[in-house]
Residue frames as qw, qx, qy, qz and C-alpha x, y, z in Angstrom:
[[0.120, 0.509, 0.687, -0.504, 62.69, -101.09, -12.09],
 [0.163, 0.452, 0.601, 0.639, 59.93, -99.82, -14.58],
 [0.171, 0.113, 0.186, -0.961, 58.53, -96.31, -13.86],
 [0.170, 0.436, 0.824, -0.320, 54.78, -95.94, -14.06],
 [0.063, 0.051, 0.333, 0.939, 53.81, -93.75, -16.60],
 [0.247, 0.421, 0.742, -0.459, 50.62, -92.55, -15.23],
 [0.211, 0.663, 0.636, 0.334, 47.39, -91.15, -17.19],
 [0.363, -0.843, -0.110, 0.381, 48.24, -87.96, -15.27],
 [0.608, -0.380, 0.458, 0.526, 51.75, -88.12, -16.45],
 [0.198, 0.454, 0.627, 0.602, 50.45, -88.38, -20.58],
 [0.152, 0.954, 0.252, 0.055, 47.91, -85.04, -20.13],
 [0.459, -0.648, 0.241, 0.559, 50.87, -83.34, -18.71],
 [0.314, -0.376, 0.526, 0.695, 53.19, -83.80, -21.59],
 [0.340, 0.587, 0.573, 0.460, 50.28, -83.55, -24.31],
 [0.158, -0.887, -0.328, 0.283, 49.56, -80.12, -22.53],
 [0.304, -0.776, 0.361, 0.419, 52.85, -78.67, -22.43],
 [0.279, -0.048, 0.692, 0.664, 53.93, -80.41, -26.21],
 [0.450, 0.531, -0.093, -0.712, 50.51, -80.79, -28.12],
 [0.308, 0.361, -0.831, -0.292, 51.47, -83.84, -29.29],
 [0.687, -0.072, -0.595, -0.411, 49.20, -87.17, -29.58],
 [0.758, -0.437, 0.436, -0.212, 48.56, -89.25, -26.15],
 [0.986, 0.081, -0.104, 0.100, 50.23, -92.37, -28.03],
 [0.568, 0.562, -0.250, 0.548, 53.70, -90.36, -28.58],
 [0.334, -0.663, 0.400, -0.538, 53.39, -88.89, -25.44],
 [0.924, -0.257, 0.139, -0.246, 53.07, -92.18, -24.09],
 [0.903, 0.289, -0.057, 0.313, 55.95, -93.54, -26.01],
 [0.625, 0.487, -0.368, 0.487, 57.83, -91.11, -24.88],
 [0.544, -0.647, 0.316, -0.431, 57.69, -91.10, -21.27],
 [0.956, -0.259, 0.132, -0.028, 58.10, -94.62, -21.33],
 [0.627, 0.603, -0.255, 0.423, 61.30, -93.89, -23.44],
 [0.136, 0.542, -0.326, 0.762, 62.66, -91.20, -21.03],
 [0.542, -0.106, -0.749, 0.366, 61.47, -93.28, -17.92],
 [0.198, -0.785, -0.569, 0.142, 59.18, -91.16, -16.90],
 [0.349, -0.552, -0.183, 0.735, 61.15, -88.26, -16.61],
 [0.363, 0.797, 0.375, -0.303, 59.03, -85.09, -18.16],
 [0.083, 0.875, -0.223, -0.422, 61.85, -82.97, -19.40],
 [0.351, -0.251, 0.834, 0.343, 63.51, -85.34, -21.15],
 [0.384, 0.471, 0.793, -0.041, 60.69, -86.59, -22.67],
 [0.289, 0.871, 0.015, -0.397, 59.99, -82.63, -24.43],
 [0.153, -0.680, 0.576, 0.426, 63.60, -82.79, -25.36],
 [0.400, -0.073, 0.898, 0.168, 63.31, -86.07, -27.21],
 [0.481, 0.702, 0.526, 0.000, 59.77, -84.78, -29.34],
 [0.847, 0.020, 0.458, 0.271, 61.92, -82.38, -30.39],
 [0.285, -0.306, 0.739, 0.528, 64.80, -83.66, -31.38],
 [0.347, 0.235, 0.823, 0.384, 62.28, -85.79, -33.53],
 [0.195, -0.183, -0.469, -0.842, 60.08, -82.57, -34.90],
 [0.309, -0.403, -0.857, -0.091, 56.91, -83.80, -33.27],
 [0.246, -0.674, -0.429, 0.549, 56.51, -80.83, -30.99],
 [0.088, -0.411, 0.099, 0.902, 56.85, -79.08, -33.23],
 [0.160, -0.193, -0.519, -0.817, 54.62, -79.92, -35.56],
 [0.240, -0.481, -0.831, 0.145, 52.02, -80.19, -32.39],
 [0.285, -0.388, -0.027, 0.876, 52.99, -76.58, -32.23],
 [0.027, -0.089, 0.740, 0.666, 52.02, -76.26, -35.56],
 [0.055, -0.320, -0.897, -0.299, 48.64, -78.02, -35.38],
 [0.193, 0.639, 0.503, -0.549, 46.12, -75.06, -34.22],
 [0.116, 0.476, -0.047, -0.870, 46.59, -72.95, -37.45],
 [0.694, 0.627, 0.160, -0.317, 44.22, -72.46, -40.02],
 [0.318, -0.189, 0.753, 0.544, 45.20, -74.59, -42.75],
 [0.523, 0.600, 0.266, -0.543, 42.67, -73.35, -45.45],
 [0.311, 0.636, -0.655, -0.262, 45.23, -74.00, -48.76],
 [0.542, -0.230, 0.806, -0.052, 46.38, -77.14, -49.86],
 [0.341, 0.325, -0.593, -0.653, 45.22, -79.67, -52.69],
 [0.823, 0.127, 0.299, -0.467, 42.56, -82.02, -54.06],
 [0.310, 0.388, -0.761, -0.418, 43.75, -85.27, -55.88],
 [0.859, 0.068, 0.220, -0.458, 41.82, -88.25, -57.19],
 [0.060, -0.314, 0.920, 0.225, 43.23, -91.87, -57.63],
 [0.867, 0.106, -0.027, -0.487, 41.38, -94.34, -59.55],
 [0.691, -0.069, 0.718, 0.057, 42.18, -98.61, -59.59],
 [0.477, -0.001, 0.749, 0.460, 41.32, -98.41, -63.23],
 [0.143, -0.122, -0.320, -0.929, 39.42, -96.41, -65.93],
 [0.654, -0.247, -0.290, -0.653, 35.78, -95.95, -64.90],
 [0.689, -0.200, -0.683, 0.139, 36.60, -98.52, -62.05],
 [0.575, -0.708, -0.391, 0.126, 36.75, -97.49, -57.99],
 [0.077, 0.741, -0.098, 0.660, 38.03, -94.01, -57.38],
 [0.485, -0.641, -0.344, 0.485, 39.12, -92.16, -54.06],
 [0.217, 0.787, 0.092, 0.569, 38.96, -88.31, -53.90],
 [0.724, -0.342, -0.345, 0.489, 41.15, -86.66, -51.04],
 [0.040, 0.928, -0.085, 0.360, 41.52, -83.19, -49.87],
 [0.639, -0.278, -0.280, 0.660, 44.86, -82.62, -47.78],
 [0.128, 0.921, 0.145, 0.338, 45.21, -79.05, -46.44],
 [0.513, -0.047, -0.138, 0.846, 48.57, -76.87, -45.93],
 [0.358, -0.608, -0.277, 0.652, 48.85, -73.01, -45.07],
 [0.013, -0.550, 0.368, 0.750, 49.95, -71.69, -47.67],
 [0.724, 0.622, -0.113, -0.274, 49.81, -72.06, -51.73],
 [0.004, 0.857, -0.514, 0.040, 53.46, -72.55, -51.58],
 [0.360, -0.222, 0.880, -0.214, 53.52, -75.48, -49.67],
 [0.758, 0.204, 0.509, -0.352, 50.87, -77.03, -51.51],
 [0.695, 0.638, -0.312, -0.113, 52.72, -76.87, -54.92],
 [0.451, -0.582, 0.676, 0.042, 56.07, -78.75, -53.00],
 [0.565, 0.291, -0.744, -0.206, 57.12, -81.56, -53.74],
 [0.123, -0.028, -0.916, 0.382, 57.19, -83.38, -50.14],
 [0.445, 0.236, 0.320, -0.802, 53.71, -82.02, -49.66],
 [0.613, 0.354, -0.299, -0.640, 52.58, -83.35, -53.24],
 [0.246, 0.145, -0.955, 0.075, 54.57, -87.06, -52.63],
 [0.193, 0.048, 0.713, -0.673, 52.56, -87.09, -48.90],
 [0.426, 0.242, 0.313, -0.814, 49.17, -86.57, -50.84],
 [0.671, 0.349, -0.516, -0.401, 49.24, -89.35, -53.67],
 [0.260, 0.206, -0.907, 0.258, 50.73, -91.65, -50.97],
 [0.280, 0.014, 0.634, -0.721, 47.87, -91.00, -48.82],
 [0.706, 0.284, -0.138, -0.635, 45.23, -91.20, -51.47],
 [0.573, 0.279, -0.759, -0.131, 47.15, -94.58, -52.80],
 [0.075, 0.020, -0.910, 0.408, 46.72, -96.00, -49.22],
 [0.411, 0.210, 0.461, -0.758, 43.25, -95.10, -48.69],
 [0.770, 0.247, -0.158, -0.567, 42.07, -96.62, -52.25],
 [0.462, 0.210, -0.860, -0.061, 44.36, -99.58, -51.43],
 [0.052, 0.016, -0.868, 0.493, 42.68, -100.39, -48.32],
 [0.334, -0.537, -0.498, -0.593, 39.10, -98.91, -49.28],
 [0.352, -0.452, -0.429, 0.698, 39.35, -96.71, -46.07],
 [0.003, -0.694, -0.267, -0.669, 37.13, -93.14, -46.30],
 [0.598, -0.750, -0.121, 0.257, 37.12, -92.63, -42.14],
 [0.201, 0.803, -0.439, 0.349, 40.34, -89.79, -41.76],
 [0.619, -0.615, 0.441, -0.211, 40.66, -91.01, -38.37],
 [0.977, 0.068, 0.203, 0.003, 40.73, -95.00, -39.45],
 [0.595, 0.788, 0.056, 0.148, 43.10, -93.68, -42.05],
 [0.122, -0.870, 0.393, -0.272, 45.72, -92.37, -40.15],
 [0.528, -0.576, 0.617, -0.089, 46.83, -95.39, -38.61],
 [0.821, 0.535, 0.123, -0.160, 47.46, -96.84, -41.53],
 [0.569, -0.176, 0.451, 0.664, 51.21, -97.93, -43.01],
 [0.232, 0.713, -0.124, -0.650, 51.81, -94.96, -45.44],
 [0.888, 0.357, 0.253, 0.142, 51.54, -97.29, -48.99],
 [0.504, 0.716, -0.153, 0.459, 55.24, -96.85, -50.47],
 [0.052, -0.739, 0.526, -0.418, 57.13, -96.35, -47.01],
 [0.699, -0.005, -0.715, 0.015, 58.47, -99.19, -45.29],
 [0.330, -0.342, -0.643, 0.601, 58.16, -97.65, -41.58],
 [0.084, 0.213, 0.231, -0.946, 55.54, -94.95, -40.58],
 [0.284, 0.474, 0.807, 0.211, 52.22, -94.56, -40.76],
 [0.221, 0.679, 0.499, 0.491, 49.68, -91.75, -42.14],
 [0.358, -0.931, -0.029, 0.069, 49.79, -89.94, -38.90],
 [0.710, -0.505, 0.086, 0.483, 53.20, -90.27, -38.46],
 [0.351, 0.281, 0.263, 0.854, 54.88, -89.11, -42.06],
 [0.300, 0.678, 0.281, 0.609, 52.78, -86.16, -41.42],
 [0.681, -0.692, 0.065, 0.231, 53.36, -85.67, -38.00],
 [0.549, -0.273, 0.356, 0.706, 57.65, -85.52, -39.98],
 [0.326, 0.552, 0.329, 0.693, 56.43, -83.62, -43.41],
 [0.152, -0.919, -0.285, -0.227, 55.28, -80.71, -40.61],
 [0.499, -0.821, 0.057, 0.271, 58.22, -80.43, -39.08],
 [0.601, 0.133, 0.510, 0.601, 60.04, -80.77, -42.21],
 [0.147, 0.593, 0.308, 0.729, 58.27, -77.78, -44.39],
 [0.247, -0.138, -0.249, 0.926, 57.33, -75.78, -41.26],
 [0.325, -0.001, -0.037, -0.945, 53.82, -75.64, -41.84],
 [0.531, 0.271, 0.780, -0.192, 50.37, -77.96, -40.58],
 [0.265, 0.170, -0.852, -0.418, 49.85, -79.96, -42.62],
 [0.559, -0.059, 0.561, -0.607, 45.76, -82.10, -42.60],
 [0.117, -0.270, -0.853, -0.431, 43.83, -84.54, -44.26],
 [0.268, 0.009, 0.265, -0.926, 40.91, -83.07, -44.18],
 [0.790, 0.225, 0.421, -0.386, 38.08, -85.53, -45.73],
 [0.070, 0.422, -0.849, -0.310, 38.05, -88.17, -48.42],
 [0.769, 0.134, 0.320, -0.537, 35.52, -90.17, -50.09],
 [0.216, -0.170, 0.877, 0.395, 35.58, -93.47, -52.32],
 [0.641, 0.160, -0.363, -0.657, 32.79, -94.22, -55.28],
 [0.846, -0.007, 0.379, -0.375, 30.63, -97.45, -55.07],
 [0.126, -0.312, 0.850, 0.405, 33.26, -100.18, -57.04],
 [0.422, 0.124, 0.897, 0.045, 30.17, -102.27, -58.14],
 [0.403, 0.587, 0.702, -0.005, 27.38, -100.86, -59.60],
 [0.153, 0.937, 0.145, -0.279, 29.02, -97.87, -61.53],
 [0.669, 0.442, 0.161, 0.576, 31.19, -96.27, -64.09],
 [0.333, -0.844, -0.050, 0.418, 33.09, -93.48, -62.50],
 [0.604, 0.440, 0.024, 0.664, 34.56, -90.78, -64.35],
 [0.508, -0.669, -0.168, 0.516, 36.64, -87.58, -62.63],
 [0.506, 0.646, 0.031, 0.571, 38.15, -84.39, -63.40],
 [0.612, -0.465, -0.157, 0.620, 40.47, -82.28, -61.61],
 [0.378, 0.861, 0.267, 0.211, 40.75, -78.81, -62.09],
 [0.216, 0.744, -0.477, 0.415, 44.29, -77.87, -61.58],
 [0.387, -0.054, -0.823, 0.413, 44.67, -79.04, -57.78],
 [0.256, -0.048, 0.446, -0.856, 41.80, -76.82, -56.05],
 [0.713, 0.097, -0.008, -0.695, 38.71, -78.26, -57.72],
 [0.104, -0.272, 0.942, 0.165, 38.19, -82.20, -57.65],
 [0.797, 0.023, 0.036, -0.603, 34.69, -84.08, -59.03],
 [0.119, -0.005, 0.988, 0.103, 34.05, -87.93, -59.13],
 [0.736, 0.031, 0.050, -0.674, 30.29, -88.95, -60.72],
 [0.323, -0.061, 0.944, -0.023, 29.10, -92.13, -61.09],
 [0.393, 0.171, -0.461, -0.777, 26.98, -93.03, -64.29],
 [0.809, 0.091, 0.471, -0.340, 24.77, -96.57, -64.46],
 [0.872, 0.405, 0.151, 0.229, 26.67, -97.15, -68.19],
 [0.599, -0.179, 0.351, 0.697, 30.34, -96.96, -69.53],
 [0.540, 0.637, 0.111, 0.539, 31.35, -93.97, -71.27],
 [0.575, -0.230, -0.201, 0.759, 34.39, -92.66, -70.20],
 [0.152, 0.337, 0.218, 0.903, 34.03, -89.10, -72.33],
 [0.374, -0.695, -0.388, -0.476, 30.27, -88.34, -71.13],
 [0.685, -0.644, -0.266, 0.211, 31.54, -89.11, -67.53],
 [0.437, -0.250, -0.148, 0.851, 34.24, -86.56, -67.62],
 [0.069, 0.285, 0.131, 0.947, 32.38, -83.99, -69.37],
 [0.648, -0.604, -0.463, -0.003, 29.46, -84.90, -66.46],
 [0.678, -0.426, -0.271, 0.534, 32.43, -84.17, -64.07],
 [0.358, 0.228, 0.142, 0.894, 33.78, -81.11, -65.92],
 [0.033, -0.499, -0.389, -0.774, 30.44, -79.50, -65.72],
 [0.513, -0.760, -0.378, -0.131, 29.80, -80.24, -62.25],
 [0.668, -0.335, -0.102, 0.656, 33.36, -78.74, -61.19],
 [0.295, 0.147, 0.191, 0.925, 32.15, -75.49, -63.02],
 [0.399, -0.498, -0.507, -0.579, 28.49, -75.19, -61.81],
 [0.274, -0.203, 0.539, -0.770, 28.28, -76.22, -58.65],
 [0.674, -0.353, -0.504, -0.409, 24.93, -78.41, -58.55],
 [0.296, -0.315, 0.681, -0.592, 23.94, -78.86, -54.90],
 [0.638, 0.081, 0.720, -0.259, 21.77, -82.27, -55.83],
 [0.274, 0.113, 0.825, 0.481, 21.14, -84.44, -58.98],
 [0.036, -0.483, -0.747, -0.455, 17.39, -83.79, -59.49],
 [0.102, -0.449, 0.106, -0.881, 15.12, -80.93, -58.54],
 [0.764, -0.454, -0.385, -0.249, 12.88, -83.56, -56.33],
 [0.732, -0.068, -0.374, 0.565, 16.20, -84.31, -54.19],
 [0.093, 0.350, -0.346, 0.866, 16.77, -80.36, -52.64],
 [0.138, -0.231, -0.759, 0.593, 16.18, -80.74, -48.95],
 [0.130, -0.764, -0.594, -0.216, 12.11, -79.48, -48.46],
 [0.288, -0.712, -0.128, 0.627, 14.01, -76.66, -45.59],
 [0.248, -0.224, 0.369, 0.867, 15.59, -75.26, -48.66],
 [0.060, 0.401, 0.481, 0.777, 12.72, -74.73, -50.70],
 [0.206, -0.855, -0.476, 0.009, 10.39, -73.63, -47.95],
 [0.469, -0.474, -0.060, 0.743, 13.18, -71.41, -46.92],
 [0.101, -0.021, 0.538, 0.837, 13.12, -69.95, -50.90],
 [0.166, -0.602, -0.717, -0.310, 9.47, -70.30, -51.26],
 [0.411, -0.638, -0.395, 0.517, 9.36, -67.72, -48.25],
 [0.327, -0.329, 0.203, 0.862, 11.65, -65.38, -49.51],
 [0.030, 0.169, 0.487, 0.856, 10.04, -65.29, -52.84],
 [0.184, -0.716, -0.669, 0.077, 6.41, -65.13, -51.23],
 [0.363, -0.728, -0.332, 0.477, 7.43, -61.87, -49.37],
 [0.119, -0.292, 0.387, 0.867, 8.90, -60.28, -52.42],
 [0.001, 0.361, 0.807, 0.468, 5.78, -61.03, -54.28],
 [0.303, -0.699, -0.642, 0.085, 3.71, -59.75, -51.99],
 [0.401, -0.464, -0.006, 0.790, 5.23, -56.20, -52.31],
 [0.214, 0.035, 0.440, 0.871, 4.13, -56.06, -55.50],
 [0.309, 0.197, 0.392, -0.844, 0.65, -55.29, -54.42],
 [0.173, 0.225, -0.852, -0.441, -0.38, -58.16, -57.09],
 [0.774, -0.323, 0.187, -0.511, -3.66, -60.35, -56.33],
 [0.655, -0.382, 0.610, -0.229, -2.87, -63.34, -54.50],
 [0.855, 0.339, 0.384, 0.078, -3.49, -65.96, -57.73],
 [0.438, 0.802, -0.357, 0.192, -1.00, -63.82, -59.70],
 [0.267, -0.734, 0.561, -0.274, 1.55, -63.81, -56.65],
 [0.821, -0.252, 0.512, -0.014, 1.46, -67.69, -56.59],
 [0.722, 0.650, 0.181, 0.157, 1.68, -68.16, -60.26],
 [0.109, 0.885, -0.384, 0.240, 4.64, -65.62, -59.83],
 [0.341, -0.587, 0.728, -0.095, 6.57, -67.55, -56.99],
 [0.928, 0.244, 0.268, -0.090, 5.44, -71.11, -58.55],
 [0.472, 0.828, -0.108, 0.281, 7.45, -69.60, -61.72],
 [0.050, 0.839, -0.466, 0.275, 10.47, -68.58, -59.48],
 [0.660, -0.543, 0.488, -0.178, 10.70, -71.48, -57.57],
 [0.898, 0.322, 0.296, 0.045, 11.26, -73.89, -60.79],
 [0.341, 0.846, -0.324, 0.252, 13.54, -71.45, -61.89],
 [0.140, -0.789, 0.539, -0.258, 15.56, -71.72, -59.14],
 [0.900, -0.095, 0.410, -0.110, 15.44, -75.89, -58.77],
 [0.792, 0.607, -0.036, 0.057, 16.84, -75.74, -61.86],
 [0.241, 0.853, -0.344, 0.309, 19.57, -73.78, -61.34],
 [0.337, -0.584, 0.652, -0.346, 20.61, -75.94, -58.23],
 [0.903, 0.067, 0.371, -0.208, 19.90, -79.43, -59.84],
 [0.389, -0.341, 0.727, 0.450, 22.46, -81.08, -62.04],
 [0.259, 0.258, 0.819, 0.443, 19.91, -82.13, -64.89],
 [0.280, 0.842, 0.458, 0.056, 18.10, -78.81, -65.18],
 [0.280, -0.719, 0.283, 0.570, 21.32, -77.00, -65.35],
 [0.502, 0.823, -0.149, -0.218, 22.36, -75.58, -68.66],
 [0.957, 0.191, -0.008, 0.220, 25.07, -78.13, -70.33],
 [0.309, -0.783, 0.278, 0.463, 28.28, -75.99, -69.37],
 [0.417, 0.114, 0.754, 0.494, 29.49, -77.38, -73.31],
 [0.113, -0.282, -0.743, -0.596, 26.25, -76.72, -75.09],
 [0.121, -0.072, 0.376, -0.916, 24.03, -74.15, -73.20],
 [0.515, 0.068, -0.560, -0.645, 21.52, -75.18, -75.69],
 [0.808, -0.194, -0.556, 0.005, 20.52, -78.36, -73.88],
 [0.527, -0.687, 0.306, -0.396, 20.34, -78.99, -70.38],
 [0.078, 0.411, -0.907, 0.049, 22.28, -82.16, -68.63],
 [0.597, 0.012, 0.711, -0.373, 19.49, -83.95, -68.21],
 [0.849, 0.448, 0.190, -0.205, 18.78, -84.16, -71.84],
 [0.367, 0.617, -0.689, -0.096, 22.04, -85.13, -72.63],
 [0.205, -0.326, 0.915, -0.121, 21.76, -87.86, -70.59],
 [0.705, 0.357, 0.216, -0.573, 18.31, -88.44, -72.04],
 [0.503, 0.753, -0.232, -0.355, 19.99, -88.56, -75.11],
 [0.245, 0.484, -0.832, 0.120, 23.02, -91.15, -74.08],
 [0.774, -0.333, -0.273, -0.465, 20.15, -93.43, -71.88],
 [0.466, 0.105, -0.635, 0.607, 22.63, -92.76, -69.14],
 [0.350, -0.799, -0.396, -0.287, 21.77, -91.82, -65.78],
 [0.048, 0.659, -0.384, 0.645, 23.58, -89.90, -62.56],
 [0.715, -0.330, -0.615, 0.029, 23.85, -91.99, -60.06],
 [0.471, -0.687, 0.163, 0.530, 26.50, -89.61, -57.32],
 [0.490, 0.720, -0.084, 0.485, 28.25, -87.23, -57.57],
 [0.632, -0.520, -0.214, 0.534, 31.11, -86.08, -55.44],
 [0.304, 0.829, -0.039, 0.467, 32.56, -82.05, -55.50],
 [0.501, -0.734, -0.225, 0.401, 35.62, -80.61, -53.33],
 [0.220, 0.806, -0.162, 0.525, 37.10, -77.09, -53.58],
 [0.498, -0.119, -0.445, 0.735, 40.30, -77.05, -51.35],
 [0.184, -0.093, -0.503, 0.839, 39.62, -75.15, -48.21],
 [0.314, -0.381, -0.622, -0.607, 35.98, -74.73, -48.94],
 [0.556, -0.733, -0.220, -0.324, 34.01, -73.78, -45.57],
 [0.699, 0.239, -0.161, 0.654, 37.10, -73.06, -44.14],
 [0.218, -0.940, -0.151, 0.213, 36.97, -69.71, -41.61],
 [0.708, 0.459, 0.064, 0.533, 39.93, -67.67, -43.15],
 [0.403, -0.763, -0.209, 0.460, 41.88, -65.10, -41.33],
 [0.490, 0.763, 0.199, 0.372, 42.50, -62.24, -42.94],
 [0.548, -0.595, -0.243, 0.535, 45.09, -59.93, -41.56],
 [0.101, 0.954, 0.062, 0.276, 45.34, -56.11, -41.77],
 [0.701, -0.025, -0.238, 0.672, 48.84, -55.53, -41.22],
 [0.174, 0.560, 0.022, 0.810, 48.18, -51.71, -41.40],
 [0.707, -0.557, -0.314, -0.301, 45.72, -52.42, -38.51],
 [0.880, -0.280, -0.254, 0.289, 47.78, -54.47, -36.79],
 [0.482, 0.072, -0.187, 0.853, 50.74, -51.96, -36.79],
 [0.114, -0.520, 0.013, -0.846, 48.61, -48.59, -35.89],
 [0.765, -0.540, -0.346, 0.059, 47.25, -51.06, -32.95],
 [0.819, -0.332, -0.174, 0.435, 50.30, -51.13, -31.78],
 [0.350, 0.310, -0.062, 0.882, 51.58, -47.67, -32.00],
 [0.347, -0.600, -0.009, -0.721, 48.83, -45.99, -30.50],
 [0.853, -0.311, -0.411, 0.075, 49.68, -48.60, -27.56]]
């Protein structure tokens, strides 16, 4: 006689484990419904524990970028661990080239989608699962956190990596490998929050245009000066937040737009992640933490 494994039955043991509704599901039906058993059995297999596992801030971790072929479709992948430590592993470092390799074999950018994916290079388990076993293995959560892929058709992608924390991908409109890495280099040292000063969201400059309006107006200036004054500051600052009015990070001398002027290349995308980047970090005052608890 099959038990019923109700919908009741699955919150229950996701409650009390933390662990996925599928597994929970799989194992009830294993352990015939019967609850304790069912704990006992996630685990044996680690799975509660790394469900255990899956509230803390994972803020660490690393950025790698696979490409199909020089200057050909790219995927850029951020996976994030706890620690530094864990992110320099080895099972941690395997997990994150495997993932990346599945996600540009399948041209998958969805995390979710992603996950249920055969891990590329294992012959049983998929994306959830190995990491669902590398967390209970190193003893620390383990995420994919996001992941994008470049447009295969109508671009030349080049990429640079800056150790593991800093990853760029651009896309050019012509082949040249060199320009497109030193494109990437410069946008993995700058920052540029959009390609062209026309492109920064209209909130952001009215937001800046404000600011500088109200500092102008302090200086007790007439009004036609004071525009002429924030006019002047606002260009300034477009620059500074535009990829092609930014100073060449190479060759201050020249800006990136006239290098590309200069190569009759253009910027099509660009992609930037810094591991653990908006991220909430806890910080923890141990000294705190212990005089808490004495004067308790």
């Amino acid at each position: 006689m099959t038990t019923q494994i109700t919908a009741a039955m699955v919150k229950e043991l996701r409650e009390r484990t933390n662990v996925g509704m599928m597994e929970c599901k799989r194992a009830l039906l294993a352990s015939h419904g019967d609850m304790e058993l069912a704990i006992e059995e996630l685990r044996k297999a680690g799975i509660a524990k790394a469900g255990k596992k899956a509230g803390r801030i994972a803020a660490e971790g690393a950025i790698v970028i696979l490409a199909k072929a020089p200057g050909k479709q790219s995927v850029m992948l951020e996976v994030n661990s706890e620690t530094d430590f864990v992110a320099r592993d080895e099972n941690f470092t395997k997990y994150v080239d495997a993932v990346a390799a599945t996600a540009l074999h399948a041209g998958e950018q969805d995390v979710d989608a992603l996950s249920t994916l055969p891990l590329k290079g294992r012959e049983l388990g998929t994306v959830e699962e190995v990491r669902q076993e590398l967390v209970a293995k190193i003893g620390e959560n383990v995420q994919i956190r996001r992941l994008v892929l470049t447009n295969p058709a109508s671009a030349f992608v080049g990429s640079y990596v800056h150790g593991n924390r800093i990853g760029v991908m651009v896309e050019l409109d012509t082949e040249n490998e060199a320009l497109a890495r030193d494109i990437a280099m410069h946008i993995a040292a700058n920052k540029p929050m959009v390609i062209s000063p026309d492109a920064v969201p209209a909130t952001v400059v009215e937001k800046e245009k404000d600011i500088y309006m109200t500092q102008a107006a302090a200086s007790g200036k007439p009004q036609d000066i004071i525009e002429k004054m924030v006019a002047g500051r606002l260009k300034k600052y477009l620059d500074e937040v535009s990829l092609l009015g930014q100073p060449f990070v190479k060759d201050p001398d020249v800006t990136v737009g006239s290098l590309l002027n200069k190569h009759r290349t253009k910027v099509l995308a660009f992609y930037r992640y810094e591991v653990g980047e908006g991220i909430e970090k806890v910080v923890e005052d141990f000294r705190e933490a212990v005089m808490s608890q004495v004067a308790r």
